[in-house]
PyMOL Python script that loads the backbone (N, CA, C, O; Angstrom):
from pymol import cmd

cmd.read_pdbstr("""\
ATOM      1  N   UNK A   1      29.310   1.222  -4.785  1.00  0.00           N
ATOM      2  CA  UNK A   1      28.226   1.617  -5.701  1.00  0.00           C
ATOM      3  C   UNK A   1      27.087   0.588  -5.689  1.00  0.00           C
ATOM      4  O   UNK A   1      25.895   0.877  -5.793  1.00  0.00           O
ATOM      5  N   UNK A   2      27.628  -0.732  -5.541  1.00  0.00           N
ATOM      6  CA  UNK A   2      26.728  -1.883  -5.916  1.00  0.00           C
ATOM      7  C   UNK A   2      25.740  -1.621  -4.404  1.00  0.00           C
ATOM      8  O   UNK A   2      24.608  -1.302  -4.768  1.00  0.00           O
ATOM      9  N   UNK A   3      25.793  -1.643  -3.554  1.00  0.00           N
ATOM     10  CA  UNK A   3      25.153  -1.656  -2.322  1.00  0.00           C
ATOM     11  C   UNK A   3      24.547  -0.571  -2.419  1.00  0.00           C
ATOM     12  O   UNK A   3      23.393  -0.818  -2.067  1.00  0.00           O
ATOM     13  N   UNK A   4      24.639   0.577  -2.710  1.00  0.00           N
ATOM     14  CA  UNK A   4      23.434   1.876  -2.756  1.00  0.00           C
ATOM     15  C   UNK A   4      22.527   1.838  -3.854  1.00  0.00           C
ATOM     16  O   UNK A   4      21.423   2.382  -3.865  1.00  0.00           O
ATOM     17  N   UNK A   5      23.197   0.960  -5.072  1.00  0.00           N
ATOM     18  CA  UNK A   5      22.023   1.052  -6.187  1.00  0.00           C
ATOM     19  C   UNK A   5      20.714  -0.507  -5.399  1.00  0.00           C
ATOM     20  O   UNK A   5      19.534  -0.708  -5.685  1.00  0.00           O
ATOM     21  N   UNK A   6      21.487  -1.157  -4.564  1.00  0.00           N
ATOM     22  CA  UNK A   6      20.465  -1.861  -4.155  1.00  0.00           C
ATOM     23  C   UNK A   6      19.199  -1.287  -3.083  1.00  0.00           C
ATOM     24  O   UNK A   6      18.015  -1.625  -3.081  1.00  0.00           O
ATOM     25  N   UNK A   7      20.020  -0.143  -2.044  1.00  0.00           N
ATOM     26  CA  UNK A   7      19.134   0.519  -0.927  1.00  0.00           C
ATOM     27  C   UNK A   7      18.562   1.094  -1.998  1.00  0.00           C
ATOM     28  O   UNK A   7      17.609   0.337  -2.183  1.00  0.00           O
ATOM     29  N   UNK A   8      18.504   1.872  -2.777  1.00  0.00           N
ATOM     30  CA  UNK A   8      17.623   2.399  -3.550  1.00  0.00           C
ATOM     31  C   UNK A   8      16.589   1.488  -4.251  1.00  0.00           C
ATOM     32  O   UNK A   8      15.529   2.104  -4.144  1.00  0.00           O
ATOM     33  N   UNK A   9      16.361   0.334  -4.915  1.00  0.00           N
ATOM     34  CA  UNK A   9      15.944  -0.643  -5.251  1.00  0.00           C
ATOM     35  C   UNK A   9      14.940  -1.069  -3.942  1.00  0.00           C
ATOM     36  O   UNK A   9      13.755  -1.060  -4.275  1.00  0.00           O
ATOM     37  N   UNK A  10      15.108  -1.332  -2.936  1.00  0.00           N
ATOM     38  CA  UNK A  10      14.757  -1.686  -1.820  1.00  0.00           C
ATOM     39  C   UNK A  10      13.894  -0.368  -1.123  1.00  0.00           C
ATOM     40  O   UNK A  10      13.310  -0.796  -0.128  1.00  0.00           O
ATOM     41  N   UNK A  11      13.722   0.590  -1.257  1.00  0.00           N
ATOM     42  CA  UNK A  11      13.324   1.757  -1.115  1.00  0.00           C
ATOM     43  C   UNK A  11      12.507   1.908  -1.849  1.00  0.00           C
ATOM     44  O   UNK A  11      11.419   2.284  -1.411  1.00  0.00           O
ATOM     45  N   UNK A  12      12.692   1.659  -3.408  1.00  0.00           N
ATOM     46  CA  UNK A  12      11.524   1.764  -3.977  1.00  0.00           C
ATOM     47  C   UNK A  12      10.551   0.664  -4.262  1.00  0.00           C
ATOM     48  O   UNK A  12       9.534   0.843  -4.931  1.00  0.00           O
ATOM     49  N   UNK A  13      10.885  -0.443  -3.748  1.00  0.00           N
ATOM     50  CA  UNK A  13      10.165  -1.588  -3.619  1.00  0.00           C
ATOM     51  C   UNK A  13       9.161  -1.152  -2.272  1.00  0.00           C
ATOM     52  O   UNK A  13       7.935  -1.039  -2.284  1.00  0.00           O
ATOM     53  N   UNK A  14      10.067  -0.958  -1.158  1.00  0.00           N
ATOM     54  CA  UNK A  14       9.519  -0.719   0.311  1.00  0.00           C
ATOM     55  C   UNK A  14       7.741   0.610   0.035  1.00  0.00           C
ATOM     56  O   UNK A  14       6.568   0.605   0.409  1.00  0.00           O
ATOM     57  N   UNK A  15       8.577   1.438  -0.751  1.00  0.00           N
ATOM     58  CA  UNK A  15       7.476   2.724  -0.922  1.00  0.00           C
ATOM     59  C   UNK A  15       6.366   2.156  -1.678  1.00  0.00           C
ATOM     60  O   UNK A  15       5.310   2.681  -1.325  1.00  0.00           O
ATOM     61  N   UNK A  16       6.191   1.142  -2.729  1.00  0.00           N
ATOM     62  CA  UNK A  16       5.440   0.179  -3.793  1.00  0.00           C
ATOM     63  C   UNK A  16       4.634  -0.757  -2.910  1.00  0.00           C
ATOM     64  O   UNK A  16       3.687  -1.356  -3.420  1.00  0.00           O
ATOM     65  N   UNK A  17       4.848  -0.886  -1.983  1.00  0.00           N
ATOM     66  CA  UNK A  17       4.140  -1.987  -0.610  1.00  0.00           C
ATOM     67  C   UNK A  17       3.543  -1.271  -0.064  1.00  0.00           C
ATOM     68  O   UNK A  17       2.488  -1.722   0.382  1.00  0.00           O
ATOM     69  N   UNK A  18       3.944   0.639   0.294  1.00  0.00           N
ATOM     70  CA  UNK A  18       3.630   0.883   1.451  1.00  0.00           C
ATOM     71  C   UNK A  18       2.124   1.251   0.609  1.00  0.00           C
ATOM     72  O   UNK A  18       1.034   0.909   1.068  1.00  0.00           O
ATOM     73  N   UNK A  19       2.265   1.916  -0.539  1.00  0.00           N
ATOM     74  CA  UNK A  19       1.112   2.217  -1.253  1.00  0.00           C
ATOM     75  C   UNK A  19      -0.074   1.310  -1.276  1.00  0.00           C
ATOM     76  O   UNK A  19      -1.256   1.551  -1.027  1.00  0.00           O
ATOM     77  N   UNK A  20       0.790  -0.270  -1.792  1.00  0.00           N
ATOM     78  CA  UNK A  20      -0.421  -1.357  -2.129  1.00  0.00           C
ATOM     79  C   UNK A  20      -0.976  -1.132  -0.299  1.00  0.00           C
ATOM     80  O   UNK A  20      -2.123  -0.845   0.044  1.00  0.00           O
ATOM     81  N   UNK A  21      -0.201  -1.283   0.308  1.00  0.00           N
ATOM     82  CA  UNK A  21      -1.009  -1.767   1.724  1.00  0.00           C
ATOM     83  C   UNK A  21      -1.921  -0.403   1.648  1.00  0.00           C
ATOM     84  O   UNK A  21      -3.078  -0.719   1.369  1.00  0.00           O
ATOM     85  N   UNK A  22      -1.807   0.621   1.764  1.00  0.00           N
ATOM     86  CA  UNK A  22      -2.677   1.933   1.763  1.00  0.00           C
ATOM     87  C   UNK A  22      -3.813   1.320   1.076  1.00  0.00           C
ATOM     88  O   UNK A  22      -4.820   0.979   1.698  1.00  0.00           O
ATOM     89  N   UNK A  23      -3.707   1.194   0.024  1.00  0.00           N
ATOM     90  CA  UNK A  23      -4.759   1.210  -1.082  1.00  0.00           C
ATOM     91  C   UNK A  23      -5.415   0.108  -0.201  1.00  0.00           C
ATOM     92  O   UNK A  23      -6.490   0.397   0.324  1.00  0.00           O
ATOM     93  N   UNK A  24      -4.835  -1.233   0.036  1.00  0.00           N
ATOM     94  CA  UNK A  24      -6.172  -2.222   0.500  1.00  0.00           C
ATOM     95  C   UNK A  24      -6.834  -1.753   1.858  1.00  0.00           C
ATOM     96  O   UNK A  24      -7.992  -2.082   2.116  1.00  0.00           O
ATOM     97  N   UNK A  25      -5.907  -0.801   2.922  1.00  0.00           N
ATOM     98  CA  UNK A  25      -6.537  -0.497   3.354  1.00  0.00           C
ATOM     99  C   UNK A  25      -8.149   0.443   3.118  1.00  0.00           C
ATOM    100  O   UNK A  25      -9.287   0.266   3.555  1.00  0.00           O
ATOM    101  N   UNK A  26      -7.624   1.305   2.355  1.00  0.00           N
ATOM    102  CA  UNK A  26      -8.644   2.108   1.772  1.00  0.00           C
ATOM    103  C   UNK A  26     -10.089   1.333   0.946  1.00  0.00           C
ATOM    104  O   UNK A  26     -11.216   1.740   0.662  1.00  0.00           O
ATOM    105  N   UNK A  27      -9.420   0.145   0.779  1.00  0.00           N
ATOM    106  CA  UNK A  27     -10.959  -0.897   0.140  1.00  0.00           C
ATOM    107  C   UNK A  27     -11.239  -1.315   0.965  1.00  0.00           C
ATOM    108  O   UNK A  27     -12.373  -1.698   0.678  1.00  0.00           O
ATOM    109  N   UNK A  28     -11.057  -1.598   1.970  1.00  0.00           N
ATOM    110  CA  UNK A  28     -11.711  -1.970   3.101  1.00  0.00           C
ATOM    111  C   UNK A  28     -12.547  -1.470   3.761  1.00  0.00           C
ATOM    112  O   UNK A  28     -13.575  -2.036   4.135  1.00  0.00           O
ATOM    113  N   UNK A  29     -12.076   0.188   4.108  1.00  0.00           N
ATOM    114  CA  UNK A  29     -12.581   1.101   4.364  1.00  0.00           C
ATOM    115  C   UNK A  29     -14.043   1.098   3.503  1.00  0.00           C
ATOM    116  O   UNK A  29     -15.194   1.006   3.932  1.00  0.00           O
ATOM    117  N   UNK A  30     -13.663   1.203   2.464  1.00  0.00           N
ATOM    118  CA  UNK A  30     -14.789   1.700   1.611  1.00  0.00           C
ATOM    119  C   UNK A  30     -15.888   0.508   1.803  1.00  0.00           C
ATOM    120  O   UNK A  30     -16.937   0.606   2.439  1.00  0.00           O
ATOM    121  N   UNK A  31     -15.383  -0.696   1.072  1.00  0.00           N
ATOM    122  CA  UNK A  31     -16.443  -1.827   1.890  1.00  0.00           C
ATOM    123  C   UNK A  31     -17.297  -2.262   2.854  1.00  0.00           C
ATOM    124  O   UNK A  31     -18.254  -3.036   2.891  1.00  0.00           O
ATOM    125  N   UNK A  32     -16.427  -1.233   4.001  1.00  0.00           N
ATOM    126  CA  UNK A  32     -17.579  -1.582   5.226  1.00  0.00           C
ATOM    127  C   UNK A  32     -18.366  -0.222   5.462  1.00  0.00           C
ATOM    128  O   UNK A  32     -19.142  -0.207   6.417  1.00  0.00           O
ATOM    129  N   UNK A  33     -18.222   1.109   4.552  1.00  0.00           N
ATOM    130  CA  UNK A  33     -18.974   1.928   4.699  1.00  0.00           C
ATOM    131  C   UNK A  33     -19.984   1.337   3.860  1.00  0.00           C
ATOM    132  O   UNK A  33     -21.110   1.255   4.349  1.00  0.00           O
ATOM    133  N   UNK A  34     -19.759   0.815   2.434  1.00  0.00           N
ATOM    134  CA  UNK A  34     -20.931   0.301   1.689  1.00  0.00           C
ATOM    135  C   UNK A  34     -21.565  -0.626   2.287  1.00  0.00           C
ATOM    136  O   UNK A  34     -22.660  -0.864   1.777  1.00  0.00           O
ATOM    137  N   UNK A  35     -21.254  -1.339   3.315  1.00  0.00           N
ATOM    138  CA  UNK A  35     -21.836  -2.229   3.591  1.00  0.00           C
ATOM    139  C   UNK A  35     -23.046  -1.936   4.668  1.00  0.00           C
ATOM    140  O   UNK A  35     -24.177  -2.420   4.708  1.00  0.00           O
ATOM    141  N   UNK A  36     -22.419  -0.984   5.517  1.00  0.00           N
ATOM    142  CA  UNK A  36     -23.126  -0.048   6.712  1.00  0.00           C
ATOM    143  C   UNK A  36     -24.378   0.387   6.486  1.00  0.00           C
ATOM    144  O   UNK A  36     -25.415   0.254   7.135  1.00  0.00           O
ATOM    145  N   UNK A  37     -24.034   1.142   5.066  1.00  0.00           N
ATOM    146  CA  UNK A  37     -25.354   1.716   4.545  1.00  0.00           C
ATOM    147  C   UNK A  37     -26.158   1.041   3.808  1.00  0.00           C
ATOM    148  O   UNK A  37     -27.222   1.580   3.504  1.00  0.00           O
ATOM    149  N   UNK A  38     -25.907  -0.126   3.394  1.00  0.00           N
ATOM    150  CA  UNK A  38     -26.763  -0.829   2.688  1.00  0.00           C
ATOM    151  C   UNK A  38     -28.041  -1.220   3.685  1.00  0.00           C
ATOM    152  O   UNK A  38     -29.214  -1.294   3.318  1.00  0.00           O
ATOM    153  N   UNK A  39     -27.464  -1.489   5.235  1.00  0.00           N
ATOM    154  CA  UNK A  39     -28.556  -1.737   5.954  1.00  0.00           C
ATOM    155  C   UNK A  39     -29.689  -1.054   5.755  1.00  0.00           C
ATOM    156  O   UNK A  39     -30.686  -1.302   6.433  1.00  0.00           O
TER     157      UNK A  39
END
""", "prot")
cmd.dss("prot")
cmd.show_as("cartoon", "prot")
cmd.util.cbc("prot")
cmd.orient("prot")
């Protein structure tokens, strides 16, 4: 029991990263379009 309540733990940690990394990707994104057009 103890070892699956951890893969689960670890799974939802893993999915919580995959988001943050999304998201900074996505500010980045957005940053260098604002930045593009500012020219």
């Amino acid at each position: 029991m103890g070892e699956n309540h951890s893969d689960l733990e670890l799974s939802k940690l893993s999915l919580y990263l995959y988001h943050v990394f999304l998201n900074y990707l996505l500010g980045l994104g957005l940053m260098n379009i604002y930045k593009t057009n500012k020219k």
